[in-house]
DRENTI-372813 format. One line per 10 residues: number of its first residue (from 1); their letters; for each residue x, z, y of C-alpha. Coordinates in nm, 2 decimals. Each point is the difference from the previous one (the first is absolute). Example, Ala and Ser with C-alpha at 12.3 -4.5 7.8 and 13.67 -1.06 7.14 Angstrom:
<mises>
1) as) 1.23 0.78 -0.45 ~ 0.14 -0.07 0.34
</mises>
This chain:
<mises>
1) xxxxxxxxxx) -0.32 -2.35 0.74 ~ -0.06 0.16 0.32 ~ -0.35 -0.10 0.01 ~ -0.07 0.29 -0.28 ~ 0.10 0.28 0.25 ~ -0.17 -0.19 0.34 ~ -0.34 0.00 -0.17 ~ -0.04 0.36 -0.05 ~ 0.15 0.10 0.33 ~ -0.23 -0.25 0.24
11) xxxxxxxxxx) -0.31 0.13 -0.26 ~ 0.15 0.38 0.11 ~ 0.03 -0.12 0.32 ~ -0.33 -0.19 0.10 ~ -0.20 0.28 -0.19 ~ 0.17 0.24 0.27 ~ -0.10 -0.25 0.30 ~ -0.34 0.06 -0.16 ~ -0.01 0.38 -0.01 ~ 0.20 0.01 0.39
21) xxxxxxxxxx) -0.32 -0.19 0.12 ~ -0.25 0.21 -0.23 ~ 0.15 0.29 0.13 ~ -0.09 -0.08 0.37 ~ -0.23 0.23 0.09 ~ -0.24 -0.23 0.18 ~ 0.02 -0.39 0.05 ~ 0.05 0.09 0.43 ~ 0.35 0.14 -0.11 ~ 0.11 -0.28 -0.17
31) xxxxxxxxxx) 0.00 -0.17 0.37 ~ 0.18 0.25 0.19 ~ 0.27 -0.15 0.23 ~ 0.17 0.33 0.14 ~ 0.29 0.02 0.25 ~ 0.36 -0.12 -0.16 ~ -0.17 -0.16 -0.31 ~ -0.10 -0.36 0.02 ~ -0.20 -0.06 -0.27 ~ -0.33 0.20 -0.18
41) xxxxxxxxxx) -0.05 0.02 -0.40 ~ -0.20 -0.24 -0.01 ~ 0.19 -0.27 0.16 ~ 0.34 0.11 -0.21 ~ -0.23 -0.10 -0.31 ~ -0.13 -0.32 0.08 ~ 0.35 -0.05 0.07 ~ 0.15 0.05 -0.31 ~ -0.30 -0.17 -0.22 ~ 0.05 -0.28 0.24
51) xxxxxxxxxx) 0.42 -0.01 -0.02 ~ -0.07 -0.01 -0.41 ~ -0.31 -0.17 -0.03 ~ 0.22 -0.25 0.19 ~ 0.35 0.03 -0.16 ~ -0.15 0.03 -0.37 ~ -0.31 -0.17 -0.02 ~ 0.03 -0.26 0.27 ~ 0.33 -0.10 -0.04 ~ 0.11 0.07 -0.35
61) xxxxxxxxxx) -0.33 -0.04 -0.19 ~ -0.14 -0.26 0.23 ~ -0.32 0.20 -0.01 ~ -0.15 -0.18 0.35 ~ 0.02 0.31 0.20 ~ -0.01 -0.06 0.39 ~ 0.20 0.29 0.20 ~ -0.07 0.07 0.35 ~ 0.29 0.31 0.10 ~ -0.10 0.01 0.37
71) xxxxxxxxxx) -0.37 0.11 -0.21 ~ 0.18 0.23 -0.18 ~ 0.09 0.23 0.36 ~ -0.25 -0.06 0.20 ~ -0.34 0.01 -0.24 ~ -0.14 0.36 0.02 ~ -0.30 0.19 -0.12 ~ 0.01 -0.16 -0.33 ~ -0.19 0.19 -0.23 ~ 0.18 0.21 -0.30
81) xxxxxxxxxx) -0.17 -0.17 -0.27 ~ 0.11 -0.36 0.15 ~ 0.38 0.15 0.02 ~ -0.06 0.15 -0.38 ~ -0.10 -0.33 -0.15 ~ 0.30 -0.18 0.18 ~ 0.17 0.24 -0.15 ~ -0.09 -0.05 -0.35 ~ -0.03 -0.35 0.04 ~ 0.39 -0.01 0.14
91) xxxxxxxxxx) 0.08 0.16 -0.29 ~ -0.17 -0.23 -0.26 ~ 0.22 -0.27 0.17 ~ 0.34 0.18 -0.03 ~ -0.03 0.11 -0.32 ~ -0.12 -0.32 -0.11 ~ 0.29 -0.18 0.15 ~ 0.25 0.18 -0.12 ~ -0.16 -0.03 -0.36 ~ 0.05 -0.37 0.04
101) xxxxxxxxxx) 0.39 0.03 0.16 ~ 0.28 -0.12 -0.29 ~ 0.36 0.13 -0.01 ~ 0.08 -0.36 0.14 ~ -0.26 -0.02 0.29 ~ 0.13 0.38 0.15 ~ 0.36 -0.16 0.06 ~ -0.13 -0.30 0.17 ~ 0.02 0.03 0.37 ~ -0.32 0.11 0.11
111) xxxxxxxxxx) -0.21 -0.34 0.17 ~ 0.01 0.11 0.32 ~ 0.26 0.17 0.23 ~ -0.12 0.28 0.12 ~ 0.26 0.16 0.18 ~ 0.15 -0.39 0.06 ~ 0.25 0.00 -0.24 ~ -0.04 -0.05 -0.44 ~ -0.05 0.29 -0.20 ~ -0.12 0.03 -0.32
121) xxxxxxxxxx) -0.38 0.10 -0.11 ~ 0.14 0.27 -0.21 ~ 0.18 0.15 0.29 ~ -0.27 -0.07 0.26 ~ -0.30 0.18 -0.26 ~ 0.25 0.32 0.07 ~ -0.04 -0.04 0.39 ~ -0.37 -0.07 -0.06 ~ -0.05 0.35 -0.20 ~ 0.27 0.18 0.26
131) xxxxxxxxxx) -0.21 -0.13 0.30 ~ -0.34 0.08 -0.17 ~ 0.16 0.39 -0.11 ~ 0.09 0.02 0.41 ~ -0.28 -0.07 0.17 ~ -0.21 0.22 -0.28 ~ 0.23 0.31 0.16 ~ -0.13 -0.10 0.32 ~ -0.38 0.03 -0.11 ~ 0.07 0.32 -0.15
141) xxxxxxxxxx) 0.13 0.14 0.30 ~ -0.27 -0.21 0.24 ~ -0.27 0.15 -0.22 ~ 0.15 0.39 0.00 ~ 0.01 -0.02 0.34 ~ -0.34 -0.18 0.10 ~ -0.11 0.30 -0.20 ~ 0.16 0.24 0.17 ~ -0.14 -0.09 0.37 ~ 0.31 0.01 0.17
</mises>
């Protein structure tokens, strides 16, 4: 089952989110905005522990969580320990959902449309770990080069 190969790749995954924000060398750079980039760190995490908080936990494991995605860009100065435990808590969630996912449940369309046509939850828990890999690029390369001062 696909599931068997998603858990260990969001774990891999979400444990690198942690380290990217870790790494920051101080909780200012995780808020720079610099020319040609439009988002900091910081607001690249909260957006992906809100997109799967969301997507996993809200929607598929009915776990009552509340996402606000305008938050998600324009909170800043959050502290790292606040991002961390999202973090960790995020990845409780996914792991724990897609513990609970049978063979049967991954080819039934997903409940929502996201992209507003069907697709199944199987294929959609691919976009969800492509989207989350993506924007973990774009931290690494927002925190190299909020380190480097340019």
């Amino acid at each position: 089952m696909v599931t068997q190969h998603l858990i260990p790749l969001f774990e891999k995954d979400l444990d690198k989110l942690k380290e990217e924000i870790s790494l920051y060398g101080t909780e200012e750079q995780l808020w720079i905005v610099k020319d040609g980039i439009n988002n900091s760190g910081g607001n690249l995490c909260l957006h992906l522990v809100g997109n799967l908080q969301h997507f996993l936990g809200a929607i598929l494991s009915e776990s009552g969580y509340v996402r606000n995605r305008d938050a998600e860009f324009k909170l800043k100065n959050i502290p790292r320990h606040k991002l961390l435990e999202e973090i960790a808590s995020t990845r409780s969630v996914v792991i724990d959902t897609l513990e609970q996912l049978s063979r049967n449940d991954l080819q039934k369309d997903y409940p929502i449309q996201v992209f507003g046509e069907p697709m199944t939850t199987e294929y959609f828990l691919i976009y969800l770990l492509a989207h989350l890999n993506y924007h973990l690029g774009q931290i690494n390369y927002h925190r190299r080069l909020s380190a480097s001062g340019t």
